[in-house]
N, C-alpha and C positions, 0 to 999 in steps of 0.2 A: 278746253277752250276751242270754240268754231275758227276755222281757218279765216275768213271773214276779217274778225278782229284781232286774230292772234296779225296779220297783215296792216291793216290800219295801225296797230299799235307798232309795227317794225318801222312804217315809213315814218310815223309821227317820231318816235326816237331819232333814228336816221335824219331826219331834217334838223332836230332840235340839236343833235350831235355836231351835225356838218354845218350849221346856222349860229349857234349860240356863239362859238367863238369870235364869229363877226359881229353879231348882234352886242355880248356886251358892251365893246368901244363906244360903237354908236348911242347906246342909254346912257352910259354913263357922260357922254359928251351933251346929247339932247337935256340931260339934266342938270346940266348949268346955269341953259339961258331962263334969264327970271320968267320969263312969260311958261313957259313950262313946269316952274315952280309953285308958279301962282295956280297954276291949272289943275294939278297936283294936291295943290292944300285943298282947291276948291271941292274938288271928285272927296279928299278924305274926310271932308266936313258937310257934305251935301246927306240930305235926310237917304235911310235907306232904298226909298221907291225910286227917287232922283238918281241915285248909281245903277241900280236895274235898268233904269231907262237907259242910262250910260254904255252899260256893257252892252244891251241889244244893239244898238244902233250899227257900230262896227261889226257886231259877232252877226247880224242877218245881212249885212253886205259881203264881207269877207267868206264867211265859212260855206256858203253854196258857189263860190269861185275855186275854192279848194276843191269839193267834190266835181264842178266842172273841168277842174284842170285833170284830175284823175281819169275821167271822160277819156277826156282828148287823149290822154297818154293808151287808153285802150284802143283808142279806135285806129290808132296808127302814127300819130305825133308823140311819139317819145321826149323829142328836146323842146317844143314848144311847151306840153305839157308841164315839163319837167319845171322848167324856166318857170311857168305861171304859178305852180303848187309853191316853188321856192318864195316866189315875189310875194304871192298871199300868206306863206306861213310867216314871212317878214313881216307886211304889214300887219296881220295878227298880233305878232309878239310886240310892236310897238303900238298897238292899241288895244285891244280888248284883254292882254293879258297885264297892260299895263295899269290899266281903269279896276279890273279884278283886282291885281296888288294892292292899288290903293282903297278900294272901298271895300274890301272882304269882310273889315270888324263889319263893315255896319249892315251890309249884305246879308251878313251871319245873324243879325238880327231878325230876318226874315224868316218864321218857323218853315215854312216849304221850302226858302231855298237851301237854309243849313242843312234839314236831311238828302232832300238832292244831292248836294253838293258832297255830302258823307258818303251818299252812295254812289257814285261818279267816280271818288275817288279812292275808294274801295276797290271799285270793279279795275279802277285803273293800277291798281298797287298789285290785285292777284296778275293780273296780266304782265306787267313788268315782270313781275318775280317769274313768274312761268319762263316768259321770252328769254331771261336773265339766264337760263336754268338750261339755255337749249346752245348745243354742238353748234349750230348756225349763228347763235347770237356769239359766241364766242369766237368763230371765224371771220365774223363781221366785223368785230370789234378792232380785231388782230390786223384785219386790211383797212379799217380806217389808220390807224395807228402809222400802219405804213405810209398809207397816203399823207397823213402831214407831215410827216418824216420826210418824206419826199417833198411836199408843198414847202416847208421849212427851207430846205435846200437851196429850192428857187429860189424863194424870196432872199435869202441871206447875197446869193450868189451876183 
């Protein structure tokens, strides 16, 4: 595996790890109010080109922000970057991965995007399992661990 993606795939974990915990509340709260339910059935029930449309619209605004924020964190803003990667992977997960959730049956009716998508997520599973497998990812893991153990603390306190 190129160090390249074997790195993209750490931060992408790494955010989703340190994000999801927050992130769930908030979906499961957003998914109460009817307008978001309605919006919801709409995306599940829309023909499959109509959800393609869907997903693009957020995933070409958001995901070149992400690699912009990666940018920045190279060129010498570590927290601004940092801040923006988090802000973008957020609004991602509330939209383009949410529009995905919901229109996947019918997406998957798409013969080009189902094998893309086969293969995307292939490439994505060897790579987990790889990073999964490595001394680092397990040190990693062991310090996030701490850290909400600690974050836990706070909060309780």
């Amino acid at each position: 595996m190129s160090a390249p993606i074997a790195a993209a795939v750490l931060v992408y974990r790494a955010l989703d790890r340190l994000l999801g915990p927050l992130v769930r509340p908030i979906l499961r709260r957003l998914g109460e109010f009817e307008l978001l339910q309605r919006l919801g059935r709409a995306i599940a029930e829309a023909p499959p080109y109509v959800v393609l449309a869907l997903l693009a619209v957020p995933f070409l605004l958001i995901e070149p922000l992400k690699a912009l924020s990666l940018y920045w964190m190279a060129v010498g803003h570590p927290w601004e970057g940092g801040a923006a990667l988090a802000a973008c992977h957020l609004l991602s997960i509330l939209t383009s991965e949410r529009v995905l959730h919901l229109g996947k049956p019918k997406l998957m009716t798409i013969p080009w995007f189902a094998r893309g998508y086969v293969f995307v997520a292939d490439v994505r599973d060897r790579a987990l399992a790889w990073l999964h497998a490595t001394a680092a990812w397990r040190l990693g893991l062991a310090a996030a661990d701490r850290a909400k153990a600690v974050a836990r603390r706070w909060f309780r306190a």
